[in-house]
C-alpha positions, 0 to 999 in steps of 0.5 A: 699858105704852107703846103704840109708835106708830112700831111700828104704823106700821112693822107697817102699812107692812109689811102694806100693801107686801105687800098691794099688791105681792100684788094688782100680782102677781094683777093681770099675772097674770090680764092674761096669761092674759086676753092668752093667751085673746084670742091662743088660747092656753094661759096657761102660758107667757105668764104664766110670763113675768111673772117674767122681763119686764116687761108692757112687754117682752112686749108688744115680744116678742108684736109686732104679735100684740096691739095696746096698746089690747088690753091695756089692756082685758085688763088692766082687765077683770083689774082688775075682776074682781080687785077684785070678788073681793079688794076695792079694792087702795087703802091703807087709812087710820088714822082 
């Protein structure tokens, strides 16, 4: 029996693709309802938002209510408390 080196590589591109596209989907997600929390209101309908726009065109749409530095901060305090729950999003190594 031959160990199929190209098989594994392909199996864990796959499995990292998915893992970081599942923490980038948390991550705008949980930064939307940290959005809706500083504006005041409920999360439902902000982070609904995400399948439809980018984080760039809801900022445009939410206008003058939430200023860029604002986000970023929500956006990193998402980050944080996602990392702390689901560890570091960075791709694991083979040794």
């Amino acid at each position: 029996m031959v160990f199929d080196l190209r098989g594994a590589l392909l199996k864990k591109e796959e499995v990292e693709s998915a893992r970081l596209m599942d923490f980038e989907f948390r991550l705008r997600a949980r930064t939307m309802r940290h959005v809706a929390e500083l504006l005041g209101e409920g999360p439902g309908e902000l982070v609904a938002k995400i399948a439809h726009a980018d984080d760039e065109a809801i900022l445009a749409e939410l206008g003058d209510r939430i200023d860029r530095a604002a986000f970023n901060q929500c956006r990193e305090q998402a980050r944080t408390e996602l990392v702390a729950e689901r560890g570091d999003p960075t791709p694991y190594k083979l040794a």
